[in-house]
N, C-alpha and C positions, 0 to 999 in steps of 0.2 A: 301796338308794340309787337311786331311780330319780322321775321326775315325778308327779304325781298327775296324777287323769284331768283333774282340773279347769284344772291346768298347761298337758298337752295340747292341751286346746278352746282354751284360750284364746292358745296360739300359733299353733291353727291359724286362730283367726279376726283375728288378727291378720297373717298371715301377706302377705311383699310382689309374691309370684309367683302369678296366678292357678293352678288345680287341673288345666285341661284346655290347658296347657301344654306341649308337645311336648317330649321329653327324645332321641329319635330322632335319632342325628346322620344327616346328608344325605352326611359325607365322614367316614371314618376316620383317614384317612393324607395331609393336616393334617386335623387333626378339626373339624367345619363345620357350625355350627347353622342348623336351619331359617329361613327368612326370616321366619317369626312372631312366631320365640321371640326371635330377634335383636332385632326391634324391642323385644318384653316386654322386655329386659332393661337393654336400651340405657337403655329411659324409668325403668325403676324408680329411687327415690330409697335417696339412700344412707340404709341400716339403720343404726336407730339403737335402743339400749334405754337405761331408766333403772338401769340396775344400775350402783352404785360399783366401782369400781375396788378388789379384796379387797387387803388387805394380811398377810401373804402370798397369793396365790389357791392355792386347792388344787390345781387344774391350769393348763399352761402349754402351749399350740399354736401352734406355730410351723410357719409356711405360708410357700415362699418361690414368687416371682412374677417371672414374666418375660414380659411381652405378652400376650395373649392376656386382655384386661381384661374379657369376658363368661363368662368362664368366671371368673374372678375375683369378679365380682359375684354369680353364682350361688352359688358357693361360702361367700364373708363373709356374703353375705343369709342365708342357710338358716344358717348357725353363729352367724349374732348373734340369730337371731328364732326357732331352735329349742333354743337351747341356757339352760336357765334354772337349773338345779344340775348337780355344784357351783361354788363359785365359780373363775372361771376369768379368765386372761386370753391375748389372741392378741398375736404377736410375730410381723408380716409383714416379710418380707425381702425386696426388690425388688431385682433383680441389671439394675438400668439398663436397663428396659423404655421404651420411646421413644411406646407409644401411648394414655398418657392413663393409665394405670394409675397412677402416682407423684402425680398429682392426687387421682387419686379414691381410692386407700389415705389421703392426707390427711386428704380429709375426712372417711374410716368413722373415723381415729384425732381427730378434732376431735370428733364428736360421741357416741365412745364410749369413757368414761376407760378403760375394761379394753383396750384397743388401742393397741399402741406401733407404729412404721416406723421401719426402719431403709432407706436406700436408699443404694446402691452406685452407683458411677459406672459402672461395668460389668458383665458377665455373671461372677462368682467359681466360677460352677458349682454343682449342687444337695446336695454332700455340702458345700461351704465355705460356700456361704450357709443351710444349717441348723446348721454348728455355729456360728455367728455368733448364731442365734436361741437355740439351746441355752444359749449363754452369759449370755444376758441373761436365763433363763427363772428364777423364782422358786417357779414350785408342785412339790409332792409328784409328782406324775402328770407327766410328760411327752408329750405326742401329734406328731406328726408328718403335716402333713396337706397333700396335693398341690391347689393351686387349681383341681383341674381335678375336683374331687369337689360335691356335693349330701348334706345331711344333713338325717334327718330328725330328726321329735322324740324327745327322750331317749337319744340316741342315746353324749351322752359319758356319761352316768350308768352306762349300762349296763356300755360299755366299760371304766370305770375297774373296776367291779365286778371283773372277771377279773384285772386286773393287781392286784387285794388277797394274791391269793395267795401267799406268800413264794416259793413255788416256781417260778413262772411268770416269765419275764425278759421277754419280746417278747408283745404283743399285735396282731391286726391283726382288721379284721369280716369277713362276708363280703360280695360285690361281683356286680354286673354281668358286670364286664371287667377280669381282671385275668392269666387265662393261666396260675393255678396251682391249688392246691385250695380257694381261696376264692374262687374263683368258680362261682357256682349261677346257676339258669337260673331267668327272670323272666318276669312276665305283664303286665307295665304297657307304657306308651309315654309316658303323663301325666305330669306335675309330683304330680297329685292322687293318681295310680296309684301313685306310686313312695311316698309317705307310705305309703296301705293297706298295699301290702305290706311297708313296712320293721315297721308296727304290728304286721298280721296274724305276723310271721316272730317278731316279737319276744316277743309270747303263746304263738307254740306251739314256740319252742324257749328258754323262758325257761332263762336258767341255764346252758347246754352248752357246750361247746368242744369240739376237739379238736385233739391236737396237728399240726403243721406242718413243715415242714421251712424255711419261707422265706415270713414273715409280711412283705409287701412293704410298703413305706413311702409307697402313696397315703394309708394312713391308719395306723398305726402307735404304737401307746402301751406306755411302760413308767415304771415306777416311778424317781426320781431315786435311790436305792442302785445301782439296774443301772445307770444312766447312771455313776455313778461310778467303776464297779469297769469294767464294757466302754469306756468313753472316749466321745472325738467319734467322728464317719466320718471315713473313711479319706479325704484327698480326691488321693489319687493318680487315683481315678477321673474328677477332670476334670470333665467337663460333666455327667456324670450316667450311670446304667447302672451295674447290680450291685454297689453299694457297699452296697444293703440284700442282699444275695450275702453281701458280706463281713461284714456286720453280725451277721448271723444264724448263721455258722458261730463269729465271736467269743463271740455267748452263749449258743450249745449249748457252747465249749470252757469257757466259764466255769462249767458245771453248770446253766445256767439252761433250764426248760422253754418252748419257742415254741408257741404257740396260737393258733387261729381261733375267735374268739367265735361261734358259731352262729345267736346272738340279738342282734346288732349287723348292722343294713345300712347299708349306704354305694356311693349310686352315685356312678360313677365312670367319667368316658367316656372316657379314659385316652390318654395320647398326645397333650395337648393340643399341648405345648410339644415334647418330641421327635418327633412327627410329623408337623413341618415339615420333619425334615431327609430322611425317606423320599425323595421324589421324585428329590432330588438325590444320594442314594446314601451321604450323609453319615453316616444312620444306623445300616447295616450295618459301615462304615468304625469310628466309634465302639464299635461292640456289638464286632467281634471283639476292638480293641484292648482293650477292660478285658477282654475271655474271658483274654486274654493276660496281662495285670496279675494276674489274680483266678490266674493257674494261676501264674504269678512267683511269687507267694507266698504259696500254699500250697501246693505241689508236688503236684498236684495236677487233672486239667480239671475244669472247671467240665461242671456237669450240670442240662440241659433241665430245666424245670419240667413236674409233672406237673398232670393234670386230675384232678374228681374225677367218676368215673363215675357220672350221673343211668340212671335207672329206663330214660327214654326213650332215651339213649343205648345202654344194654347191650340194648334186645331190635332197636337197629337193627342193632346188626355180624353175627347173622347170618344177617341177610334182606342184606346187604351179600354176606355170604361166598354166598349161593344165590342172588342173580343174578350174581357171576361162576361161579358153577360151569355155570350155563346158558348164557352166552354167550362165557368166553375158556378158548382152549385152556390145556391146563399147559404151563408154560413161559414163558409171555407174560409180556412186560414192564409192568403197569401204575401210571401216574400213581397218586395217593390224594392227596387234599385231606384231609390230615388235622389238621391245625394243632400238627404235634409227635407224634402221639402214636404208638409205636409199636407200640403192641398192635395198630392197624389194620391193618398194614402185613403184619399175618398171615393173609393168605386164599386161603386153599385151598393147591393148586399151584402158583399163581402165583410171580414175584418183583416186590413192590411198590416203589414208589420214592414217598418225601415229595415233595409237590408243592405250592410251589417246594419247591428243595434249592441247596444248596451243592453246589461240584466233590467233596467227600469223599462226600457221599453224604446226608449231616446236615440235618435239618430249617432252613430259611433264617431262621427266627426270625422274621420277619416274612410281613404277604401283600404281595406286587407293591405297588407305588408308583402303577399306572395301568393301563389296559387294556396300553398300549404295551410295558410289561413284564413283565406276563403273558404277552402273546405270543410276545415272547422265550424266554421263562422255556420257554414250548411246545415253542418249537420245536427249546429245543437238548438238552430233552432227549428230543425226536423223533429227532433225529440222532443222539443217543445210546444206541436203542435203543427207547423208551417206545412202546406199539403201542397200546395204551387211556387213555384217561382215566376215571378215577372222580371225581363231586362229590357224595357224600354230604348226604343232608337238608340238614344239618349247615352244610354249605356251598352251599345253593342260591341263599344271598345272593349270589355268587361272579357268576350268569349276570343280576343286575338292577345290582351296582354298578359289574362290568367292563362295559359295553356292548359294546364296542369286541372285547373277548376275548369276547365272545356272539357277536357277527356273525362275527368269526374261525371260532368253530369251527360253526357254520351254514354256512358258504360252503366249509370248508373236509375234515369230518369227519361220520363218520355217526354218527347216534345210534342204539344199538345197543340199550339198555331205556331208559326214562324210566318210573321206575314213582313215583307219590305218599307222599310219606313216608319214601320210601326213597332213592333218588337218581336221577341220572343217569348211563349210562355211555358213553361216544363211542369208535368206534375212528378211532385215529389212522392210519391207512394204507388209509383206504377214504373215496375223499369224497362228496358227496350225488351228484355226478357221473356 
């Protein structure tokens, strides 16, 4: 089940987004497209195909929307102009977005019969306004897809492929950005780039999965029996955050296997819509309270998403662990930018600390909102002991996005290695001074 080549060409030549296209966001935490790509998408006209509207379709994705109408467009664009078997229809839910988005969902459902809108007068939140879309869904397949995603070609063909399995309950691809084990490390920055590789990935691991522990719902497919027997989402969760948590522990309890397609990409710049609440702190606020909901009821804490360790990542931790053995004594207290993961957190003599962290001790779940609270984030747990800083490869983005937390610790801290490839380590109790 999947497109012919000649399918391919001809949605790529068809296609409403030029190739050399910038996909690189400029801000994470609201997430903040280039000024290029801004204009590309602002102009692009609304996606329209000649496909009828299937009766029944065989699959049904439902996509719920709340501001953030360029991301929105990306997302409809690439899913009406990539997507040509099988028949399928979208079921967009707008939870009363105020910036032009309930216009232009209009018009993609005017000029494409397989497109229905529903729109809400207000924000329902993202577990209630997909089982709103749920409800009205008709096909076999069920997908689940976040507006803040890019797809490329053949990309549901493939997908559906894995949820054939009787055994398999939850599907999800692999991604960009997404902070568990389906997420792999990429080589594009292009519109045109991020096609190749979703092609390239899709020929050389035709076929594979593996299984998951927590196949997240930026993009998310299962079969209408599972939808049956596991229900709607749970929407105790409110505005959104770990309801695909709770989702996923409901259909491992129901017997059903969760998988990562191998051979499915989907970018995903993640955060579009809860990553406004970062700055103002709304979204840590939110994230504990469902950790709390999610342990309510299942007696139970909820637990960190893991990574899944690349080639390049396993030979850096221990050129990591031998430049602190050359430069902090045992005993030292250091930082580690490590985004969750605790295996790093093991080097040498040392005692490492997540960086940020929570008062328990626990990775903060997110990175800083701004340079301004990076700094903070520095300094209190300076005060609380921290004598080094590590920023890993890994995180060398850390000293071009924080500016502000770069000049901090230039003015403030020495740098004690800066080796290439490997990272950087700063001690904190010694300054250029």
């Amino acid at each position: 089940m999947g497109e012919s080549l000649s399918q391919l060409a001809a949605a790529a030549a068809s296609d409403m987004f030029p190739a050399d296209m910038d996909l690189t966001l400029t801000s994470r935490r609201p997430a903040r497209l280039p000024s290029a790509t801004i204009e590309i998408v602002a102009a692009a006209p609304v996606p329209s195909s000649d496909r009828p509207a299937a009766e029944p379709p065989d699959v049904s994705v439902v996509v719920v929307t709340y501001n953030n109408l360029l991301f929105t467009k990306l997302c409809l664009g690439s899913l009406i102009r990539h997507t040509s078997e099988p028949p399928f229809e979208v079921i967009v839910v707008d939870n009363g977005s105020t910036d032009g988005t309930r216009e232009y969902l209009c018009a993609v459902a005017e000029a494409n019969p397989n497109v229905e809108v529903v729109l809400n007068r207000n924000n329902r939140g993202f577990a209630a306004a997909n089982n709103q879309g749920l409800a009205l869904a008709k096909g076999r397949t069920l997908i689940l897809l976040n507006n803040d995603t890019v797809l490329p070609q053949g990309w549901m063909s493939r997908l559906v492929a894995h949820v054939e399995d009787p055994a398999v309950g939850l599907v999800g691809p692999v991604t960009n950005r997404i902070g568990n084990e389906a997420e792999i490390e990429v080589t594009y920055r292009d519109y045109g780039g991020m096609l190749r590789f979703a092609e390239e990935r899709a020929r050389a691991e035709a076929g594979r999965s593996f299984d998951i522990p927590m196949p997240a719902m930026f993009c998310l497919a299962m079969r209408r029996d599972v939808y049956e027997r596991i229900g709607p989402l749970d929407e105790r969760f409110e505005v959104g955050l770990l309801e695909d948590d709770d989702y996923a522990r409901r259909a491992r309890d129901a017997g059903y296997r969760l998988v990562c397609a191998e051979d499915v990409f989907v970018h995903h710049f993640g955060q579009a819509s809860f990553g406004e609440l970062v700055p103002t702190g709304d979204y840590m606020r939110l994230l504990k309270a469902n950790q709390r909901r999610y342990e309510e009821k299942w007696g139970e804490p909820w637990k960190p998403y893991r990574r899944r360790t690349s080639r390049r990542y396993a030979r850096l931790v221990p050129r990591l662990k031998e430049m602190l053995a050359r430069h902090v004594p045992a005993g030292s207290t250091v930082l580690v930018a490590s985004r969750g993961d605790d295996d790093l957190l093991r080097l040498n003599d040392v005692t490492a600390w997540h960086f940020p962290r929570l008062p328990d001790g626990t990775y903060a779940g997110c990175y800083p909102a701004d340079s301004a609270a990076a700094v903070q984030h520095l300094e209190e747990s300076t005060a609380a002991g921290a004598q080094y800083l590590l920023l890993p490869q890994t995180a060398a983005w850390w000293l071009d996005y924080y500016a502000g937390f770069a000049r901090h610790l230039a003015q403030r801290c020495r740098v004690v290695d800066r080796s290439e490839g490997v990272g950087v380590l700063f001690d904190l109790t010694r300054s250029m001074a």
